[in-house]
C-alpha atoms as a printed R data frame, in Angstrom:
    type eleno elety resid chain resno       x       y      z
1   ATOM     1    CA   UNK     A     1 -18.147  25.958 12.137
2   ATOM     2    CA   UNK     A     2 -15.707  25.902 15.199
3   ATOM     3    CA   UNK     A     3 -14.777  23.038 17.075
4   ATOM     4    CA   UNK     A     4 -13.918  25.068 20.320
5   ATOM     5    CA   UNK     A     5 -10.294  23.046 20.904
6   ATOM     6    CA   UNK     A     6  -7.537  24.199 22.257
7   ATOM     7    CA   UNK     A     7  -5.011  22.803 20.010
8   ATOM     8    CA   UNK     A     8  -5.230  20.467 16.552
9   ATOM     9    CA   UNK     A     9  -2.680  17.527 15.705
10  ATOM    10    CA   UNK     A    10  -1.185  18.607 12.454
11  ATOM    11    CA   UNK     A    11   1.268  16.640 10.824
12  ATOM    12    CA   UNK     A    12   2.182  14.975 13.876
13  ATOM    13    CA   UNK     A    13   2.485  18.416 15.778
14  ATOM    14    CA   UNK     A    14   0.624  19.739 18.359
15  ATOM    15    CA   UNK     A    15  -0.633  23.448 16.931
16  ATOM    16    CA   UNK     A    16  -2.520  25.379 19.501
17  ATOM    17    CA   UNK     A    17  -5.853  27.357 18.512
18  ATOM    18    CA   UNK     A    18  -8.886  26.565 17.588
19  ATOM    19    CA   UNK     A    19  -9.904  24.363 14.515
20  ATOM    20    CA   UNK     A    20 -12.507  25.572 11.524
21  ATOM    21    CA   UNK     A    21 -14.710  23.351  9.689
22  ATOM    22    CA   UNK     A    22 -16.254  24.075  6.200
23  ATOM    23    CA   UNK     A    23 -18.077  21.935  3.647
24  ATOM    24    CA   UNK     A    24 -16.992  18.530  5.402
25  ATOM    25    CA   UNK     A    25 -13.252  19.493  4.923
26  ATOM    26    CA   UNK     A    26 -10.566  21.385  7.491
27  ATOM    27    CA   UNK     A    27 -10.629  25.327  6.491
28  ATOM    28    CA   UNK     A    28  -8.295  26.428  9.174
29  ATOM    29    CA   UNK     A    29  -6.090  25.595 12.008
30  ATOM    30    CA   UNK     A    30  -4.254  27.531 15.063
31  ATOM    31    CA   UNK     A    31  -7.261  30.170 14.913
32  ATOM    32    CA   UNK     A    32  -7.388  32.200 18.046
33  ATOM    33    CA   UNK     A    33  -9.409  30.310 20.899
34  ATOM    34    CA   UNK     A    34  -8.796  31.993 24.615
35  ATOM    35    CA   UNK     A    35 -11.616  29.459 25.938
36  ATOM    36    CA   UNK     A    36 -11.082  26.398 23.629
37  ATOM    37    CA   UNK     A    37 -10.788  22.883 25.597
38  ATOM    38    CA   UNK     A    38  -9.898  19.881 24.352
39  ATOM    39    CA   UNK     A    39  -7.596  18.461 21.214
40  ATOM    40    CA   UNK     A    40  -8.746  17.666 18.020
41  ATOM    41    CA   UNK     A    41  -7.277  14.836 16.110
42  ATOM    42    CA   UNK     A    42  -7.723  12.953 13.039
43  ATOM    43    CA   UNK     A    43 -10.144  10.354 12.993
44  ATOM    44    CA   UNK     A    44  -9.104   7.009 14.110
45  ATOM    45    CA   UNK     A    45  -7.855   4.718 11.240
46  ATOM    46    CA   UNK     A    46  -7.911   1.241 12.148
47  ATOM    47    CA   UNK     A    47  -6.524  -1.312  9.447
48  ATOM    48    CA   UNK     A    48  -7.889  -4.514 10.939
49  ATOM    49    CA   UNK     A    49 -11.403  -5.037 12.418
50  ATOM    50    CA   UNK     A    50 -12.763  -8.570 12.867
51  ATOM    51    CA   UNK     A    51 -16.309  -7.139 14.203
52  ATOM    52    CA   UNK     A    52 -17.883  -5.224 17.072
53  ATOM    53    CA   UNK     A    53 -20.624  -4.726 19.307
54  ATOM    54    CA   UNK     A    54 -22.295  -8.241 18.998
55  ATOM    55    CA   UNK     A    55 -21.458  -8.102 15.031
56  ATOM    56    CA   UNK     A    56 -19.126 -10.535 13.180
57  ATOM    57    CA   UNK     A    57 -18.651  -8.163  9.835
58  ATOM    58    CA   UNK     A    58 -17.670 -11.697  8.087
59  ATOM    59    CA   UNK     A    59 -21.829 -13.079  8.059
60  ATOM    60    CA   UNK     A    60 -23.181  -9.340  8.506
61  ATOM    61    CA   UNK     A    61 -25.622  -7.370  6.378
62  ATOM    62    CA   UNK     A    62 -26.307  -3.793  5.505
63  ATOM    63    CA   UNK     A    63 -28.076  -3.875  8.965
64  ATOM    64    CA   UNK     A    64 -24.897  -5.465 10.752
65  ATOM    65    CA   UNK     A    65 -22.176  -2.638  9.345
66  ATOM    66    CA   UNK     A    66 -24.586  -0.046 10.425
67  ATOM    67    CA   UNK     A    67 -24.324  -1.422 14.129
68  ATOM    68    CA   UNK     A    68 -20.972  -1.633 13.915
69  ATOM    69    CA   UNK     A    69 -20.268   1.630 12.531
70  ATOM    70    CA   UNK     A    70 -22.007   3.414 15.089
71  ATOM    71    CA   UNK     A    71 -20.244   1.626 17.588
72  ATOM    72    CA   UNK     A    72 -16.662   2.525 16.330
73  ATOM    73    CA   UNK     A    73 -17.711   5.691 15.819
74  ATOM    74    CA   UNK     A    74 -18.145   5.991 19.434
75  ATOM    75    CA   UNK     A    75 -14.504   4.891 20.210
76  ATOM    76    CA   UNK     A    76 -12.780   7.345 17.791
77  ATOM    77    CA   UNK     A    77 -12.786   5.338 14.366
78  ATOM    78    CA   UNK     A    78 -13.697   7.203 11.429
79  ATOM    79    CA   UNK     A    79 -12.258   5.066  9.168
80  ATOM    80    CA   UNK     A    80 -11.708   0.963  9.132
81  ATOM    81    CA   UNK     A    81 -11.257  -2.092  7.019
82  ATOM    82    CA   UNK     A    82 -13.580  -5.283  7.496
83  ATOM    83    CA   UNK     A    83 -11.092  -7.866  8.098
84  ATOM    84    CA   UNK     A    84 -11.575 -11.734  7.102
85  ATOM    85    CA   UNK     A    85  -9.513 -14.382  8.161
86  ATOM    86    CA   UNK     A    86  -9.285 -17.498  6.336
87  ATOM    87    CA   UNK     A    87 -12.494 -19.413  5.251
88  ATOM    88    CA   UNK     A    88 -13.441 -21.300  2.247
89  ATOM    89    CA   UNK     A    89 -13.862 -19.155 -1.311
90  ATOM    90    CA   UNK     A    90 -17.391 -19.619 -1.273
91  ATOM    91    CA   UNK     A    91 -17.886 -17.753  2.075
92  ATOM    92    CA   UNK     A    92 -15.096 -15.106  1.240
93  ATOM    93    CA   UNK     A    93 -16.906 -14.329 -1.828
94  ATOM    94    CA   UNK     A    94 -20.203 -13.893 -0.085
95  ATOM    95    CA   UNK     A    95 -18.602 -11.730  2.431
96  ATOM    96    CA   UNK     A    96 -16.613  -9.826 -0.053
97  ATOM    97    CA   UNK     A    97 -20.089  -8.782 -1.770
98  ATOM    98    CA   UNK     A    98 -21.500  -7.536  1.617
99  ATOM    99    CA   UNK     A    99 -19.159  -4.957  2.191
100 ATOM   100    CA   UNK     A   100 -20.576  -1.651  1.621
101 ATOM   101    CA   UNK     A   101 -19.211   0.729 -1.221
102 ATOM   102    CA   UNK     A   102 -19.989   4.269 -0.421
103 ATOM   103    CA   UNK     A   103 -21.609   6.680  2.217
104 ATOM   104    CA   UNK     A   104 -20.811   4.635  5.611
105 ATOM   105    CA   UNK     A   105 -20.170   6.280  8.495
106 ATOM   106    CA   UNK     A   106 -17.248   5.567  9.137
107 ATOM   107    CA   UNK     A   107 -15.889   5.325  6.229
108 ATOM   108    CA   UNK     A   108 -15.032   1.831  5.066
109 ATOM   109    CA   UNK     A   109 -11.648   1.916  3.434
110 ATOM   110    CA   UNK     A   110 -11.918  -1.838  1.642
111 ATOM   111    CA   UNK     A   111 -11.711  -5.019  3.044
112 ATOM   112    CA   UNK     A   112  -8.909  -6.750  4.746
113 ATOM   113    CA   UNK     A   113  -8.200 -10.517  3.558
114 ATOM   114    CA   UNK     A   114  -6.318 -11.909  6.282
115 ATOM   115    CA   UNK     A   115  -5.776 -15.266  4.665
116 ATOM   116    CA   UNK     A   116  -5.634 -17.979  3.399
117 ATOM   117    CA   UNK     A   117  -2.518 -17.791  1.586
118 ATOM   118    CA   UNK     A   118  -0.774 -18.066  5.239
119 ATOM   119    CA   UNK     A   119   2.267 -20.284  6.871
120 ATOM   120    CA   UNK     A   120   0.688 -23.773  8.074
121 ATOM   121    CA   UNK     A   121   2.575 -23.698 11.027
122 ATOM   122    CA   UNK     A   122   1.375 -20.166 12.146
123 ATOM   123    CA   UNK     A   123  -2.604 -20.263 11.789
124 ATOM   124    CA   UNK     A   124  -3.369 -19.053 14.844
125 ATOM   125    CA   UNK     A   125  -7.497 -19.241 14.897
126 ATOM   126    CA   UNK     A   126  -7.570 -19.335 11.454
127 ATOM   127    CA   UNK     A   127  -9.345 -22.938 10.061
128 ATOM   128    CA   UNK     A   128  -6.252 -25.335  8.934
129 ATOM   129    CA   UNK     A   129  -8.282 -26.428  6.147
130 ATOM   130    CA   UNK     A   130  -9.144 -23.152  4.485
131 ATOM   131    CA   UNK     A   131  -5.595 -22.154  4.291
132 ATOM   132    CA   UNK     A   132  -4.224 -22.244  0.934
133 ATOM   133    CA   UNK     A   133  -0.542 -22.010 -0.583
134 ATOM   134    CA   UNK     A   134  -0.390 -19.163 -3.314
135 ATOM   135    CA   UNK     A   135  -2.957 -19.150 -5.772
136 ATOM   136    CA   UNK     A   136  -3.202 -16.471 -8.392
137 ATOM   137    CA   UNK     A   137  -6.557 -17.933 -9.820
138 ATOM   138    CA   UNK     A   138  -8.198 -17.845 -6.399
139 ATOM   139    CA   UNK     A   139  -7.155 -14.536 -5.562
140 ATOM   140    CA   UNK     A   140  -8.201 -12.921 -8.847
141 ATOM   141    CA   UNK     A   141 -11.638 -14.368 -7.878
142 ATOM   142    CA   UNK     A   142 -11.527 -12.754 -4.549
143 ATOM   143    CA   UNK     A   143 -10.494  -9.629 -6.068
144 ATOM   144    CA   UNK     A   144 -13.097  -9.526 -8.628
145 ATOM   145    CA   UNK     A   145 -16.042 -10.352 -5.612
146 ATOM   146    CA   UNK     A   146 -15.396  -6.987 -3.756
147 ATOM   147    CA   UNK     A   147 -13.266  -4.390 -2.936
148 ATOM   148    CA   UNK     A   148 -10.504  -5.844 -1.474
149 ATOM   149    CA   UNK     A   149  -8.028  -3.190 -0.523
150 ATOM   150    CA   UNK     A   150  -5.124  -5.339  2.309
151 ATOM   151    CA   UNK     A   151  -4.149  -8.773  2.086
152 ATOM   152    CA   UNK     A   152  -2.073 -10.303  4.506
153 ATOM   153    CA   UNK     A   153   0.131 -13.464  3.705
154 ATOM   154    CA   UNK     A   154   3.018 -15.413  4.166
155 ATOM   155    CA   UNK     A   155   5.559 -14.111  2.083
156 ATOM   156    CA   UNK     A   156   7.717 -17.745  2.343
157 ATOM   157    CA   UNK     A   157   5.155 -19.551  0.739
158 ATOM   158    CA   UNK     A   158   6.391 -20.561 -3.009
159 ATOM   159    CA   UNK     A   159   4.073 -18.606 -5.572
160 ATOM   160    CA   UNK     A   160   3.756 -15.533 -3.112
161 ATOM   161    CA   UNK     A   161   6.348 -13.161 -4.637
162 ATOM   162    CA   UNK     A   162   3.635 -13.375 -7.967
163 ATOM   163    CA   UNK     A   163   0.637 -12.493 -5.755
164 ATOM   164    CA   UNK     A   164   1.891  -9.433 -4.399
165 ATOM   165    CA   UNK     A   165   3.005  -8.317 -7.114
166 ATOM   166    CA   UNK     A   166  -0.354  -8.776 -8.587
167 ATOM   167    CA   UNK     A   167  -1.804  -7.285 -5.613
168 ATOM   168    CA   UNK     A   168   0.473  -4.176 -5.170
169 ATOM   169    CA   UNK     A   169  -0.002  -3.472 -9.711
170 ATOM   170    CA   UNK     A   170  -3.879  -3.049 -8.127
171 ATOM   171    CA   UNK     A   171  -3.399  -1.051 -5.644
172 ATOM   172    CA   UNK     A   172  -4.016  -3.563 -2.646
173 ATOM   173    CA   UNK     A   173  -1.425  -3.096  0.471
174 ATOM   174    CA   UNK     A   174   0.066  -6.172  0.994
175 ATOM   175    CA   UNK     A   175   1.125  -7.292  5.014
176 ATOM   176    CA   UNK     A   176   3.292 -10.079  5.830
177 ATOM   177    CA   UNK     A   177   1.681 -11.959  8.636
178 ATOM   178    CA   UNK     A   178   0.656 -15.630  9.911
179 ATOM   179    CA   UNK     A   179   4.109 -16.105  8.353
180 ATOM   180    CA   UNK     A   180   7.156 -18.740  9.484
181 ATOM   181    CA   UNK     A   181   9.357 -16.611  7.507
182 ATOM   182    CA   UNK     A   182  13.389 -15.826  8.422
183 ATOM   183    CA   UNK     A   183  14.869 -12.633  8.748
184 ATOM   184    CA   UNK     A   184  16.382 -12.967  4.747
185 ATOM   185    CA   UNK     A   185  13.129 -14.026  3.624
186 ATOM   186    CA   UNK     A   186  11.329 -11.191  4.847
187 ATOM   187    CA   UNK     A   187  13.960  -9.165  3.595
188 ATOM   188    CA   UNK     A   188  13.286 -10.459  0.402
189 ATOM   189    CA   UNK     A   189   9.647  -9.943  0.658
190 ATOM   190    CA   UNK     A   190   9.944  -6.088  1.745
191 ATOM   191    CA   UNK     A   191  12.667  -5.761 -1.319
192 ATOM   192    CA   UNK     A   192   9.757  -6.418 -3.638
193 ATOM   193    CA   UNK     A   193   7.489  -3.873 -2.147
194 ATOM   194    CA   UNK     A   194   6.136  -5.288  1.420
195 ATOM   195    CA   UNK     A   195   5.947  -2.506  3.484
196 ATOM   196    CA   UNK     A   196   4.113  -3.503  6.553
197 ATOM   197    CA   UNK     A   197   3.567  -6.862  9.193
198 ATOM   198    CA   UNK     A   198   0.267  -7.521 10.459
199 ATOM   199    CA   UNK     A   199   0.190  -7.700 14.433
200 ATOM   200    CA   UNK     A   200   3.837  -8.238 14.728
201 ATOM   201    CA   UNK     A   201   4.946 -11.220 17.174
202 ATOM   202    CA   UNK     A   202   2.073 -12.764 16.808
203 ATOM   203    CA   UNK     A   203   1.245 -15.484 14.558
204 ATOM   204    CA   UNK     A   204   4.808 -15.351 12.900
205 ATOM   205    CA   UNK     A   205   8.684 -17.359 13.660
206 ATOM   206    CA   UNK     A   206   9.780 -16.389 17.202
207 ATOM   207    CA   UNK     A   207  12.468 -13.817 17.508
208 ATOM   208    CA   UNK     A   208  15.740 -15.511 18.362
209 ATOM   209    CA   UNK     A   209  19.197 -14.875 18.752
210 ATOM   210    CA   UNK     A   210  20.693 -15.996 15.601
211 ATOM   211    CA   UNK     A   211  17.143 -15.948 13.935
212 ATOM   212    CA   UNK     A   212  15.428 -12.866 14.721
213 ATOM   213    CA   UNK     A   213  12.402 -14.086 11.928
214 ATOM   214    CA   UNK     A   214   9.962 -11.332 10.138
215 ATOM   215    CA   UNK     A   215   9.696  -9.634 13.607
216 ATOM   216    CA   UNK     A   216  13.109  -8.534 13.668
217 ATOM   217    CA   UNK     A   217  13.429  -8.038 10.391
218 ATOM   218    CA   UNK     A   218  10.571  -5.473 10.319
219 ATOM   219    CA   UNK     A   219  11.400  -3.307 13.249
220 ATOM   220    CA   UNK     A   220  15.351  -2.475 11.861
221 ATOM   221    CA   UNK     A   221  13.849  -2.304  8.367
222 ATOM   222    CA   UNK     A   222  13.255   1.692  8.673
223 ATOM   223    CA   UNK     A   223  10.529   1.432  5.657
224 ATOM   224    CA   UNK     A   224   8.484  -1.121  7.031
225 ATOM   225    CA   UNK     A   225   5.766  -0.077  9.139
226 ATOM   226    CA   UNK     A   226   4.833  -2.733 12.035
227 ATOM   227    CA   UNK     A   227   0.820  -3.348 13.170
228 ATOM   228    CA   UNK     A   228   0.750  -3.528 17.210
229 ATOM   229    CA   UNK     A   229  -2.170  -5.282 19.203
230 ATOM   230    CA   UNK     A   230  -1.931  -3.061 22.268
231 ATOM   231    CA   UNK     A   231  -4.392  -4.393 24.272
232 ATOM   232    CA   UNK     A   232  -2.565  -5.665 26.974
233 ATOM   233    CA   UNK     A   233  -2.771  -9.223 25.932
234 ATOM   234    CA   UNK     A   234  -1.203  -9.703 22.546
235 ATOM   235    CA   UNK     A   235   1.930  -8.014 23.872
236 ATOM   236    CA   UNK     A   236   3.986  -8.176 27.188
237 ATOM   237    CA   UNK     A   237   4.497  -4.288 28.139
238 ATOM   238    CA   UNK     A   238   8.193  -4.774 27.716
239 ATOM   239    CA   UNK     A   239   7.685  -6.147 24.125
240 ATOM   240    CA   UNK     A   240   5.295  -3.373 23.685
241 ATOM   241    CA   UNK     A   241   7.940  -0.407 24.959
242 ATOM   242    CA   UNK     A   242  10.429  -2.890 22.388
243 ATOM   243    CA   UNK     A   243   8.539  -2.596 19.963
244 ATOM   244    CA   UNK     A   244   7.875   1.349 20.061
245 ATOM   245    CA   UNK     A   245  11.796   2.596 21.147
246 ATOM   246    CA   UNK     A   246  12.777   0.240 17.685
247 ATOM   247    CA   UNK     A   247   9.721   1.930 15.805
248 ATOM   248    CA   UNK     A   248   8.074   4.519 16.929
249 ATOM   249    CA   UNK     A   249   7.212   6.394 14.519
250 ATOM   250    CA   UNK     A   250   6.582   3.743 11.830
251 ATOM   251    CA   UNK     A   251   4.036   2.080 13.829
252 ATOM   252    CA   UNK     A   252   0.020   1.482 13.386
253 ATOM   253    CA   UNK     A   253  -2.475   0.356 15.978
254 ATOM   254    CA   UNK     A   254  -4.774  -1.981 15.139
255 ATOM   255    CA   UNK     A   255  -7.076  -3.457 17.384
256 ATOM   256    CA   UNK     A   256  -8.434  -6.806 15.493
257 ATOM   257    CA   UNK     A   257 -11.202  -6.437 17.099
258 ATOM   258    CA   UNK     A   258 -13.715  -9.250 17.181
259 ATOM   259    CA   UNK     A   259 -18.001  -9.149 17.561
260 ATOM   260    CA   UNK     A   260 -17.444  -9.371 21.594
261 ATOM   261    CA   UNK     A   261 -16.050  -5.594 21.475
262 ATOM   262    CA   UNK     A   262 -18.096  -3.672 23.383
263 ATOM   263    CA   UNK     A   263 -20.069  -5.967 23.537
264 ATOM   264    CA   UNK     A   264 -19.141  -7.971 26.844
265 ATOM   265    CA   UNK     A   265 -17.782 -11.595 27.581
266 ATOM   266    CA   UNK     A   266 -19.678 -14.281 26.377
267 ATOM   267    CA   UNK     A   267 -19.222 -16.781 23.123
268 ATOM   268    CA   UNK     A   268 -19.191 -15.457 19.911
269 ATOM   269    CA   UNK     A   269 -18.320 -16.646 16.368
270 ATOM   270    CA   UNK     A   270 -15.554 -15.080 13.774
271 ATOM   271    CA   UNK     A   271 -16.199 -16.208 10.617
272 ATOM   272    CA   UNK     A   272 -17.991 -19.625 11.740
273 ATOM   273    CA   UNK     A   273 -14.895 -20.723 14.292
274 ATOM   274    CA   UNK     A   274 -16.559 -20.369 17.784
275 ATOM   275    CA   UNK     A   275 -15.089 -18.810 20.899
276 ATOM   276    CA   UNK     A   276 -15.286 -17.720 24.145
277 ATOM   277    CA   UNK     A   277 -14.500 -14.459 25.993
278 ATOM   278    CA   UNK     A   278 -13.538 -14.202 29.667
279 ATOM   279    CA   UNK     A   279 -12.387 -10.934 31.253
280 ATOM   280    CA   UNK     A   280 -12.570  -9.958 27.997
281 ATOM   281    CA   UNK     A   281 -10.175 -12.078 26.359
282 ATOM   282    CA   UNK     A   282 -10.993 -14.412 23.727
283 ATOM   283    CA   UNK     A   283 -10.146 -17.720 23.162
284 ATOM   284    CA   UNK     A   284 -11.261 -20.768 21.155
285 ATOM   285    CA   UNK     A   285 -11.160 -23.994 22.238
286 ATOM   286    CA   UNK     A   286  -7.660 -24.880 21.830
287 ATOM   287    CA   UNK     A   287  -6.857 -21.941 24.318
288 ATOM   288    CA   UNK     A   288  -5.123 -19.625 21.084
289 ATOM   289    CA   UNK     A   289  -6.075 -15.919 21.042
290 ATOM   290    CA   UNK     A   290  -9.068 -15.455 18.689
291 ATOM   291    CA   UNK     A   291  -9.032 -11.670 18.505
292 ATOM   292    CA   UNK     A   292  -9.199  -8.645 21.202
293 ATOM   293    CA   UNK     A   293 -11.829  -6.479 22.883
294 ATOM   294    CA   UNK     A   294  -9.990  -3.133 22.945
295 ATOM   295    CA   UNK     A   295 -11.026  -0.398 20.822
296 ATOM   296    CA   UNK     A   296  -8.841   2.171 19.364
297 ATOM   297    CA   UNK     A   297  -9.381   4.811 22.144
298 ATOM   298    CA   UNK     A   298  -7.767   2.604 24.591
299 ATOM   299    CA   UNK     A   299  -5.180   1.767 22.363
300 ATOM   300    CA   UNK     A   300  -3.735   4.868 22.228
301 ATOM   301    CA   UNK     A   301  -4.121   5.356 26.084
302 ATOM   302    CA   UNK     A   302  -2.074   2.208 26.431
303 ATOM   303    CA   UNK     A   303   0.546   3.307 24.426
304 ATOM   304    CA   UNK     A   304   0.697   6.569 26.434
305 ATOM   305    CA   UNK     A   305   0.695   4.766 29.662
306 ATOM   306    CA   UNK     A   306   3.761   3.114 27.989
307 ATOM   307    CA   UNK     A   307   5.540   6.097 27.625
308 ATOM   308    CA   UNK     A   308   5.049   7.158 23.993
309 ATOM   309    CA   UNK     A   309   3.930  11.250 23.825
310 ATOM   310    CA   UNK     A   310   0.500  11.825 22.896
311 ATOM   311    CA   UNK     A   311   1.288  13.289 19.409
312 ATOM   312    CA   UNK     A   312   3.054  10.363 18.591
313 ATOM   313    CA   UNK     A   313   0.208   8.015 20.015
314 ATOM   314    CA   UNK     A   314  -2.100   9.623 18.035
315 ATOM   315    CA   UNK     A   315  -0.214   9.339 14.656
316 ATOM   316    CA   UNK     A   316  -0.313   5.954 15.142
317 ATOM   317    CA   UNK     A   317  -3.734   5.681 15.125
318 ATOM   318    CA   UNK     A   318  -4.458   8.189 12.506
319 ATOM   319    CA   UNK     A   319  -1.697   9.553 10.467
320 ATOM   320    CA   UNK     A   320   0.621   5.917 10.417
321 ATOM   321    CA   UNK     A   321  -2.346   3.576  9.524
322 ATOM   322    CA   UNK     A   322  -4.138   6.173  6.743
323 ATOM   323    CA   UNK     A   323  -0.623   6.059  4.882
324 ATOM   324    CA   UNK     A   324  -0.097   2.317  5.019
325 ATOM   325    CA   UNK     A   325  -3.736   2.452  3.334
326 ATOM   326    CA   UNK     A   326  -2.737   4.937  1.024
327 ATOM   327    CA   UNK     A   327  -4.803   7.587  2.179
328 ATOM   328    CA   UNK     A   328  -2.893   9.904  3.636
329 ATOM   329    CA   UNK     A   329  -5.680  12.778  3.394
330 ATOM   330    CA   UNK     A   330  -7.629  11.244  6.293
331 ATOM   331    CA   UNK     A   331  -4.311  11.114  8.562
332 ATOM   332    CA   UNK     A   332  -3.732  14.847  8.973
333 ATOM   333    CA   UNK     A   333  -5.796  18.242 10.164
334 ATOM   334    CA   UNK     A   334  -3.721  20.371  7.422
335 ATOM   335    CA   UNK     A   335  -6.230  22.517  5.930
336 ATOM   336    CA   UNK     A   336  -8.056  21.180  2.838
337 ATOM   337    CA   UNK     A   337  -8.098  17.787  4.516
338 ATOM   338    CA   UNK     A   338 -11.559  15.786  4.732
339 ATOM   339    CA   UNK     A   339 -12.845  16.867  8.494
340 ATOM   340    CA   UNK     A   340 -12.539  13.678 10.339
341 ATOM   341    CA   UNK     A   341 -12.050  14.506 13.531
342 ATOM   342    CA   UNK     A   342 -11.875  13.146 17.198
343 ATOM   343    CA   UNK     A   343 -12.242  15.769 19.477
344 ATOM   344    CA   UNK     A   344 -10.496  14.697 22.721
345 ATOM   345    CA   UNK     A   345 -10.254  15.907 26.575
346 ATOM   346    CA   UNK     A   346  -7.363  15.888 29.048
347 ATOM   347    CA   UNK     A   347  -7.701  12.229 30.154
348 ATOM   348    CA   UNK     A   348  -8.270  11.286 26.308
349 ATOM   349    CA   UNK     A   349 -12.016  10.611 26.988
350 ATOM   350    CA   UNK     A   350 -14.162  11.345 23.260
351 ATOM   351    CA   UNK     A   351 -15.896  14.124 23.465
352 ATOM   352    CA   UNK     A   352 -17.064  14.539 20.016
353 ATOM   353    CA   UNK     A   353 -16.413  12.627 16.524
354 ATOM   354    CA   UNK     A   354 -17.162  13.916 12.894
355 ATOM   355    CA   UNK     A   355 -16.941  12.674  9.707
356 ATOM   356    CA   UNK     A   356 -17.022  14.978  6.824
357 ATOM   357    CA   UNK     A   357 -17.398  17.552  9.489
358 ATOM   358    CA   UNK     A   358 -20.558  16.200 10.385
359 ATOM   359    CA   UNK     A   359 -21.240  14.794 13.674
């Protein structure tokens, strides 16, 4: 089957022809196409999704993920982790044992535990009294509930140096995030295998002159790949254009998206802490950010609009985030890849998404 584009991202390169699908995996690339419209790209890979369209994925069933699913689907994802912030073990666990193992559409890489092992003073909507210091007994029980493939934690915290090392001898990608940590301890942290931040500048030490924090630290450290709320909210657009001329390249868009995702304004609950959406930001009641509303679509149109080139837009929504999750397979075109594919126009409207070349 032919996909009728007029060029294929491959490796982070533009190659013009047409693309050839066979038995749910890329056969060939750069085939001749005189009529072929459109670009095809890797499916969307988005590390960090709270919920969408009216779902929380933290209380949702087999019914729930299949809402969802279709949903992101629609906006370009092909491939996402179920993120949970910071509740008490007992709900964790039961949300852990939800997740679906096999056969989604999209695919459902493993879950993302956002918590609790984060910095007291940089909880951001997470619940102040499920947070937890470092605790290798708790998070073996997490483990051992579901497939937990991202944690995110505050690398500061004494005992945390032993859980990623426990975490990275399984497997799990390990973020530092919600995290009061300096510039040397972060340092530290990505010295013993850290290799991303989750949503950098928020929920973490403000970047200052003589104490630039994990922020700084993460976007001179040239092996540390930096998660980017681009929604127009998280970020300032100079912070955002900061951001990308100190990283492009090594950055992943996430969107952290929340149940009110294409869903509409309204209140809503992540993970039983209740908020409120206006103009489609969300807020609890103490005013913090709880979350966004973009989807990963619009993400990488912001980032153009920003000035990044398209090809490098869309490796950081594909190519970027699949390697941080170690699946690199699902962030390229090459042939022999798995055929997840966005197929895009001109104005980077969806025209058509497939997932193992079905769709």
């Amino acid at each position: 089957m032919r996909l009728g584009v007029g060029a294929a991202l491959v490796d982070g390169t533009l190659v013009p022809g047409d693309v050839e699908v066979a038995d749910g995996r890329i056969a060939s690339v750069g085939l001749s196409s005189a009529n072929g419209k459109g670009i095809a790209s890797p499916g969307f890979v988005d590390l960090q999704v709270n919920g969408f369209a009216g779902v929380d994925l933290f209380s949702a069933d087999a019914e729930g993920y299949r809402r969802a699913g279709e949903a992101l689907l629609e906006c370009g994802v092909t491939a996402y982790q179920p993120t949970f912030i910071t509740s008490p073990e007992p709900e964790l666990v039961g949300a852990l044992q939800e997740v679906p193992l096999n056969g989604a559409a999209p695919r459902i890489l493993g879950a993302h535990l956002e918590g609790p092992f984060i910095a007291p003073e940089r909880l951001g909507t997470h619940p102040a009294e499920s947070r937890r210091d470092p605790d290798r007994a708790l998070l073996e029980r997490l483990l051992a509930a579901g497939p937990v493939s991202h944690v995110t934690l505050a690398s500061e915290l004494p005992g945390a140096f032993e859980l990623i090392e426990v975490l990275r001898d399984r497997g799990v990608t390990v973020s530092c995030g919600h995290s009061n940590a300096t510039a040397a301890e972060a340092r530290e942290a990505f010295a013993r295998g850290v290799r991303t931040v989750t949503h950098i500048f928020n929920a973490m030490r403000p970047f200052a002159a003589r104490e630039p924090g994990l922020a700084g630290a993460a976007l001179v450290s040239s092996d540390v790949v930096v998660q980017v709320i681009l929604d127009g909210v998280h970020l300032a657009d100079e912070t955002a254009r900061l951001v990308w001329q100190a990283a492009g390249g090594r950055v992943a868009l996430v969107t952290d998206a929340i149940a009110a995702a294409r869903a509409g304004d309204g209140s809503y609950t992540l993970a039983g802490v209740d908020f409120e959406v206006e103009d489609g930001v969300a807020r609890n009641a103490d005013e913090v950010l709880a979350g966004s509303t973009v989807c990963m679509i619009e993400a990488v149109r912001n980032l153009v609009a920003l000035g990044a080139p398209l090809e490098a837009a869309l490796a950081a929504a594909t190519e970027v985030p699949a390697r941080i999750a170690g699946r690199p397979e699902l962030g390229t075109l090459a042939p022999g890849s798995v055929a997840d594919v966005v197929v895009l126009d001109d104005r980077l409207e969806i025209l058509r998404v497939l997932v193992r070349g079905e769709g």
